[in-house]
PARO-804525 format. One record per residue (C-alpha): residue number from 1; residue in one letter; x, y, z. Coordinates in nm, 4 decimals, decimal comma. Example, Ala and Ser with C-alpha at 12.3 -4.5 7.8 and 13.67 -1.06 7.14 Angstrom:
PARO-804525
+-----+---------+----------+----------+----------+
| num | residuo |        u |        v |        w |
+-----+---------+----------+----------+----------+
|   1 |       A |   1,2300 |  -0,4500 |   0,7800 |
|   2 |       S |   1,3670 |  -0,1060 |   0,7140 |
+-----+---------+----------+----------+----------+
***
This chain:
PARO-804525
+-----+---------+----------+----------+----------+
| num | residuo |        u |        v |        w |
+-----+---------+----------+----------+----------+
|   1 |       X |   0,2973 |   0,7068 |  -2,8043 |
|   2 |       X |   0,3949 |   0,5732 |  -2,4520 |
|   3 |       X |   0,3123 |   0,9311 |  -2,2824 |
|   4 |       X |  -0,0264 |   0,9712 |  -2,4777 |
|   5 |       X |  -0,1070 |   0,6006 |  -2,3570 |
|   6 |       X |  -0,0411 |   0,6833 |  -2,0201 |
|   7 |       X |  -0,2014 |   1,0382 |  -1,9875 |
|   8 |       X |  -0,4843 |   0,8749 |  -2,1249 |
|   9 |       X |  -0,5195 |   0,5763 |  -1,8795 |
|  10 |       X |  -0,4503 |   0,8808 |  -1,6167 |
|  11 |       X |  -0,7819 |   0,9958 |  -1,7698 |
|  12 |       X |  -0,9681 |   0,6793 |  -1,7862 |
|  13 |       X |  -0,9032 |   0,6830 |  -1,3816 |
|  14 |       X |  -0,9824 |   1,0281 |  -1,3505 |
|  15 |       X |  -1,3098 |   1,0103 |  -1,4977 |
|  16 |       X |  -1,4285 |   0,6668 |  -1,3712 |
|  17 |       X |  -1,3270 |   0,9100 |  -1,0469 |
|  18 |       X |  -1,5319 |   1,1377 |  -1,1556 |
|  19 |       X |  -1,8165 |   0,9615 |  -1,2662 |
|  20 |       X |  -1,8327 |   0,7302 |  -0,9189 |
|  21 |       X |  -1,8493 |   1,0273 |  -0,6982 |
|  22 |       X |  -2,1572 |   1,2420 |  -0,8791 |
|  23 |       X |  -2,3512 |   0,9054 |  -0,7506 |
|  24 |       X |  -2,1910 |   0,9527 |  -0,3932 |
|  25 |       X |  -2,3757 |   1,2939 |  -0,3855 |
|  26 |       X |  -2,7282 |   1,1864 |  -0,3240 |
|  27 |       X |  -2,8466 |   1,4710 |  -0,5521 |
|  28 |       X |  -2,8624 |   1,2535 |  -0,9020 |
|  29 |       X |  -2,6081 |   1,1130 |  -1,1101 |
|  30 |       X |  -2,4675 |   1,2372 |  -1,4079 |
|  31 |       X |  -2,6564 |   1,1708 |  -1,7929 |
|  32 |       X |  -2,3828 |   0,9574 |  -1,9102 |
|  33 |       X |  -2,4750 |   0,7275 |  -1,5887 |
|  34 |       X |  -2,7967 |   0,8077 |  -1,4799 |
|  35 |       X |  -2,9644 |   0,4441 |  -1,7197 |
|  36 |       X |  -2,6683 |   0,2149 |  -1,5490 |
|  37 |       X |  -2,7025 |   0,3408 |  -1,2529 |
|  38 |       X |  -3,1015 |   0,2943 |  -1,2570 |
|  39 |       X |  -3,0651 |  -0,0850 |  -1,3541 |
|  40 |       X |  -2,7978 |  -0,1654 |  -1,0922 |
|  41 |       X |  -3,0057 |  -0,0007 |  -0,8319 |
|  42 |       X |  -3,3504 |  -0,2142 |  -0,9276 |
|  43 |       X |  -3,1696 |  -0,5466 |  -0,9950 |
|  44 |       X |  -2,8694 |  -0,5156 |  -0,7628 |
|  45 |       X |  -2,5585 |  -0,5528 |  -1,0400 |
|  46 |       X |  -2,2964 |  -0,3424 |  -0,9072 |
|  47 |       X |  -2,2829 |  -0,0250 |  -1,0917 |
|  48 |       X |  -1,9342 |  -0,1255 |  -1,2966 |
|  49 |       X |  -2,0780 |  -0,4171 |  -1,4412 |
|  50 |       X |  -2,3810 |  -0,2173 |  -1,5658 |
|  51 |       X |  -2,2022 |   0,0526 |  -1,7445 |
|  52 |       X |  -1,9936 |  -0,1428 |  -1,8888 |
|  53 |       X |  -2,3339 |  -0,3391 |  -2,1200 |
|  54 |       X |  -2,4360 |   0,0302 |  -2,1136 |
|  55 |       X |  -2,1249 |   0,1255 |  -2,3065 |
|  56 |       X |  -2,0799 |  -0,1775 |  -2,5124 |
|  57 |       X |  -2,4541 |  -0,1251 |  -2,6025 |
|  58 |       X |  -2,3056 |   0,2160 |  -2,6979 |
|  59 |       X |  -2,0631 |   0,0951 |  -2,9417 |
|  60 |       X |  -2,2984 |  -0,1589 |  -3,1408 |
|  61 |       X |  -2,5157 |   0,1485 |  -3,2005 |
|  62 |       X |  -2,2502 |   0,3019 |  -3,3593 |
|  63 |       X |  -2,1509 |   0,0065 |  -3,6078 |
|  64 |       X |  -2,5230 |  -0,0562 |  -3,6814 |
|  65 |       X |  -2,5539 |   0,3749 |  -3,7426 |
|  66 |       X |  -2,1950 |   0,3948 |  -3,9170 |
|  67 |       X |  -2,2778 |   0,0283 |  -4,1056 |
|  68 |       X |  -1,8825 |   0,0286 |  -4,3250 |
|  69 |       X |  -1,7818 |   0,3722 |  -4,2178 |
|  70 |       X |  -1,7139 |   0,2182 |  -3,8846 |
|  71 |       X |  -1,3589 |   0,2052 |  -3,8121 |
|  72 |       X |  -1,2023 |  -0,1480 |  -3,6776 |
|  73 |       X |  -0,9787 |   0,0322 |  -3,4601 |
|  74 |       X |  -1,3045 |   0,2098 |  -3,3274 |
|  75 |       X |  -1,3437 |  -0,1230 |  -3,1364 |
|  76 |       X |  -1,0790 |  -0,0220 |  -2,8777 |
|  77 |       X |  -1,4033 |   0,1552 |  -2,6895 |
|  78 |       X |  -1,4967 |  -0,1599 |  -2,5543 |
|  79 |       X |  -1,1485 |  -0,1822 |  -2,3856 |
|  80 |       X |  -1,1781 |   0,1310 |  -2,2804 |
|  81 |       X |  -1,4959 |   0,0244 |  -2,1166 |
|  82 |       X |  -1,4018 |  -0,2226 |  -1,9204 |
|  83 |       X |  -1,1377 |  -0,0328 |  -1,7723 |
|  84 |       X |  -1,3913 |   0,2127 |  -1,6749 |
|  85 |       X |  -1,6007 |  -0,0363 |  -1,5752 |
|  86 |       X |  -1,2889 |  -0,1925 |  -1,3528 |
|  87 |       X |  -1,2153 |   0,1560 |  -1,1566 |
|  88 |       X |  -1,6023 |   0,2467 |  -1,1215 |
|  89 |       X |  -1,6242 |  -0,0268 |  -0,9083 |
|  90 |       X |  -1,2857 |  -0,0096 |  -0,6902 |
|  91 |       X |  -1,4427 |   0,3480 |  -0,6388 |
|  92 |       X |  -1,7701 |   0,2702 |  -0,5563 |
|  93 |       X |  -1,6486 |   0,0493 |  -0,3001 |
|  94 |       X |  -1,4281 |   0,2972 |  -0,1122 |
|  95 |       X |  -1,6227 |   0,6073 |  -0,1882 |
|  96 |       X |  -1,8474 |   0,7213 |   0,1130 |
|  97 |       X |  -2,2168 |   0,8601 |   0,0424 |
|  98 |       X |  -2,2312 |   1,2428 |   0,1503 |
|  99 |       X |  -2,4362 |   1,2405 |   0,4287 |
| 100 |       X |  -2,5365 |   1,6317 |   0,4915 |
| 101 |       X |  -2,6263 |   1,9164 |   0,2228 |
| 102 |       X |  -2,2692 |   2,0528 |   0,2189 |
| 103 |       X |  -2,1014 |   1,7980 |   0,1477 |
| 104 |       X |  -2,3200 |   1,6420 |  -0,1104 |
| 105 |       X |  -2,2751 |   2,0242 |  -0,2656 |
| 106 |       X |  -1,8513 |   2,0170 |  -0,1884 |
| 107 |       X |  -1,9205 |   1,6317 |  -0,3812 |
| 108 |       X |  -2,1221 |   1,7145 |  -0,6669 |
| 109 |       X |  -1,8617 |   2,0065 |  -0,7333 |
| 110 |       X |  -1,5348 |   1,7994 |  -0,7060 |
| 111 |       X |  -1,7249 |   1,5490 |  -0,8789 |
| 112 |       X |  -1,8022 |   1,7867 |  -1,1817 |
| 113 |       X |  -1,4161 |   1,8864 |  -1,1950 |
| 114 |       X |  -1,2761 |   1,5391 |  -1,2001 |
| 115 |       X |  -1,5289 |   1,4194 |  -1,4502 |
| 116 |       X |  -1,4446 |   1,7282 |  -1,6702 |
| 117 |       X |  -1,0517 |   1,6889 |  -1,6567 |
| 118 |       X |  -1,0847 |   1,2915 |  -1,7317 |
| 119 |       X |  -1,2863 |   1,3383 |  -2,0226 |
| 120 |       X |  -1,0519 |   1,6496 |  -2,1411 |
| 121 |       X |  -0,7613 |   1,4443 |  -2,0793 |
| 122 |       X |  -0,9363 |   1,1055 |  -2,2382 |
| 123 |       X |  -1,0128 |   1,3309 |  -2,5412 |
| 124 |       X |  -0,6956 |   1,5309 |  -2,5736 |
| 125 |       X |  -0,4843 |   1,1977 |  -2,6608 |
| 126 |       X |  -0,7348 |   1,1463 |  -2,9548 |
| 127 |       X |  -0,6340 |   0,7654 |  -2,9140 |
| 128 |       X |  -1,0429 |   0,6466 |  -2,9132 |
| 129 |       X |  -1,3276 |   0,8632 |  -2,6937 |
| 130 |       X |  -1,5459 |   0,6422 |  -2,4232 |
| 131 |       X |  -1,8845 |   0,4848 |  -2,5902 |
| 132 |       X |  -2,0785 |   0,7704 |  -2,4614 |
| 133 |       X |  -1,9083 |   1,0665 |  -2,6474 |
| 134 |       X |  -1,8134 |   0,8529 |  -2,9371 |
| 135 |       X |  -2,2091 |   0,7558 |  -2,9530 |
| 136 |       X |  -2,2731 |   1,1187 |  -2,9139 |
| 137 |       X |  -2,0720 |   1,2711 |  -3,2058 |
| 138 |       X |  -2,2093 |   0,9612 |  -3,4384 |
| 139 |       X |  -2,5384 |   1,0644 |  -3,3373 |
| 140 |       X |  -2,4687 |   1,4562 |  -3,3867 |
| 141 |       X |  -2,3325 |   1,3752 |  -3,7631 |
| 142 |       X |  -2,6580 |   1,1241 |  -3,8295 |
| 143 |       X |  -2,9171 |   1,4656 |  -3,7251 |
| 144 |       X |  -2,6307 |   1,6667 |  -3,9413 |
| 145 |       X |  -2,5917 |   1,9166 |  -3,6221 |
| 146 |       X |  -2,2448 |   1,7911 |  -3,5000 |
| 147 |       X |  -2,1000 |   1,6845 |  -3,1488 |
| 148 |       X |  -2,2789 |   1,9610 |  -2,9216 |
| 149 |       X |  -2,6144 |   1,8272 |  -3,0189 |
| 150 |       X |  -2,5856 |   1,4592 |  -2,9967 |
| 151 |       X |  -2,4234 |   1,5298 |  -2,6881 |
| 152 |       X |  -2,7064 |   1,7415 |  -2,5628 |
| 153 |       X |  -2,9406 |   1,4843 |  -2,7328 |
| 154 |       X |  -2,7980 |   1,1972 |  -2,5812 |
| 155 |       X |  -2,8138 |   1,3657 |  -2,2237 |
| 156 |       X |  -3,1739 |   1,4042 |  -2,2459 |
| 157 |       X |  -3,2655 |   1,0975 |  -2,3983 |
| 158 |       X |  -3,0738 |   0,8857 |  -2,0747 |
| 159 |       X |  -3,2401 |   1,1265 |  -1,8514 |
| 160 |       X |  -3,5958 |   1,0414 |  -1,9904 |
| 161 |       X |  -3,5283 |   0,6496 |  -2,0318 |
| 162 |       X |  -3,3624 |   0,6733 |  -1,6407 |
| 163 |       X |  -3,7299 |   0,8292 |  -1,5309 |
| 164 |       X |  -3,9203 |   0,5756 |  -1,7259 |
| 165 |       X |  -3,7158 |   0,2685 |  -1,5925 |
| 166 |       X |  -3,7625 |   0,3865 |  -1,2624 |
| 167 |       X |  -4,1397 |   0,4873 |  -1,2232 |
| 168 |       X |  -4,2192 |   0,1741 |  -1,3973 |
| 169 |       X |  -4,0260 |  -0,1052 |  -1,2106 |
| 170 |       X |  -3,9582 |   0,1179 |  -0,8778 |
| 171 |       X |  -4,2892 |   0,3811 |  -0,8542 |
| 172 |       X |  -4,0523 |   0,6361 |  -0,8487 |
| 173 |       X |  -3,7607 |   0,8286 |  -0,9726 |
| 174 |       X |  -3,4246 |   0,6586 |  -0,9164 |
| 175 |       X |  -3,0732 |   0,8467 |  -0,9874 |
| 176 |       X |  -3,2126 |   1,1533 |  -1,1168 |
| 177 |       X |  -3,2607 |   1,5168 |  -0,9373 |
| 178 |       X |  -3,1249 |   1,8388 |  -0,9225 |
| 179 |       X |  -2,7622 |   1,7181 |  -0,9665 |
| 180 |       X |  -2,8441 |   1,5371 |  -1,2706 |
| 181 |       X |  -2,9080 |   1,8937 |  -1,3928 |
| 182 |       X |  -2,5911 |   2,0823 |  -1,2776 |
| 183 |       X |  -2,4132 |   1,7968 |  -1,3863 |
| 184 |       X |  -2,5385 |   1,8351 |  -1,7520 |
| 185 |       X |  -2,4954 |   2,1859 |  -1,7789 |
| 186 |       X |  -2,1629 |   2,2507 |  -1,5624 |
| 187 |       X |  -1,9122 |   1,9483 |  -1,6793 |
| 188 |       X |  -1,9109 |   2,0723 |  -2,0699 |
| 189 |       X |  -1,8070 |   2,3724 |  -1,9580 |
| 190 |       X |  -1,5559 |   2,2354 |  -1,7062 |
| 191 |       X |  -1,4218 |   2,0138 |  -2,0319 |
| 192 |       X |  -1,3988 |   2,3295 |  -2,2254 |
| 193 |       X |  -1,1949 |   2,4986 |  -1,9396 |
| 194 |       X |  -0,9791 |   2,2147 |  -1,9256 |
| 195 |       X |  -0,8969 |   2,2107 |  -2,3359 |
| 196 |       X |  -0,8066 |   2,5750 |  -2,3079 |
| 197 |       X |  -0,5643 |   2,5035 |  -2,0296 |
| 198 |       X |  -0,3836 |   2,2062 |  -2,1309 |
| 199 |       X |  -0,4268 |   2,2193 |  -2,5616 |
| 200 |       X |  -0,0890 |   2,3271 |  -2,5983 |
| 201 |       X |   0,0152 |   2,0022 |  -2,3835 |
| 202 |       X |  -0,2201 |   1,7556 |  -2,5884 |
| 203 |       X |  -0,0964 |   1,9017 |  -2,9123 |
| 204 |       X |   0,2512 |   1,8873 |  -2,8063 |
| 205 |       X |   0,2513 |   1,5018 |  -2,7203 |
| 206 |       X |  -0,0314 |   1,4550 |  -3,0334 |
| 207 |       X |   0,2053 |   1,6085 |  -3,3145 |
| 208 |       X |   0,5490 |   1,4166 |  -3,1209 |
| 209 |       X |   0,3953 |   1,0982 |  -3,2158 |
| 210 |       X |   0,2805 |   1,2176 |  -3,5931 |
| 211 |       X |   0,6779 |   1,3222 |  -3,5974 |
| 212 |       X |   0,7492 |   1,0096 |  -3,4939 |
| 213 |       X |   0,5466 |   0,8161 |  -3,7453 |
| 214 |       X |   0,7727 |   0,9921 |  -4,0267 |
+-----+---------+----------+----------+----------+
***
């Protein structure tokens, strides 16, 4: 259990990594950040402080959708948020902006991989998934369509809400743009890659523990 604890903090790191530099790019953040990221831009809360009420928000939709079937241990997101929270802001500190086309590009694709492996790696442990994904899976099995679709429901629908907060308390369009878009499409498929690469791993350390239960 020790290993799958720590390969999952690695992960937590990793994709609070990940997450910090898509909004280093200057091309749009990623869905899962685009509404916290709005917010903390208009009112001035630093980014880590934001998504962590964005996630916790996150988990009291799912006990409200879930009512009873929500599990107790199901809590644990909200310590998994703050954590994320905690390294989102050490990384937004010490993260320069891109400031030319290439590297904004070189950003948004290292951004994409890191964000792909933490979530992989946050996933593979199957100890509890961040707010976002575990929102996203509740929200698949409510429209009876399954993870994919919430996910791909739940991208749009913080897309729209990010463009509505920001043309009506800015004028304009904050956080989202063309990398917003990559970002969407290109990091499931870098988590796929990532689950066919290192399955046998997360299985290995997943069924140790089961053994170890017994």
């Amino acid at each position: 259990m020790a290993a799958r604890i720590i390969v999952y903090l690695a992960g937590i790191i990793i994709l609070s990594f990940g997450i910090t530099l898509n909004t280093k790019t200057g091309l749009g953040v990623s869905p899962i950040i685009s509404i916290p990221f709005s917010i903390s831009t208009l009112t001035q809360i630093n980014l880590g402080t934001m998504t962590f009420i964005f996630y916790s928000l996150l988990v009291l939709l799912q006990i409200l959708l879930l009512g009873r079937n929500f599990k107790i241990y199901q809590l644990l997101q909200v310590v998994m948020s703050l954590i994320t929270s905690l390294f989102i802001n050490i990384f937004d500190q010490i993260l320069p902006s891109a400031p030319n086309l290439p590297l904004k590009l070189i950003l948004l694709a290292a951004a994409i991989i890191f964000t792909g492996l933490g979530a992989s790696l946050t996933v593979g442990m199957k100890i509890v998934p961040n707010p976002a994904d575990g929102f996203a899976d509740v929200l698949g099995q409510k429209l009876k369509k399954g993870f994919g679709f919430g996910k791909n429901v739940f991208d749009l629908s913080c897309i729209l809400l990010s463009l509505i907060i920001g043309l009506i308390f800015a004028g304009k369009i904050v956080g989202i743009g063309v990398g917003t878009i990559i970002s969407m499409i290109l990091t499931g498929r870098m988590v796929a890659l990532c689950q066919g690469k290192l399955m046998k791993y997360y299985q290995r350390l997943t069924r140790s523990r089961s053994q170890g239960d017994h």
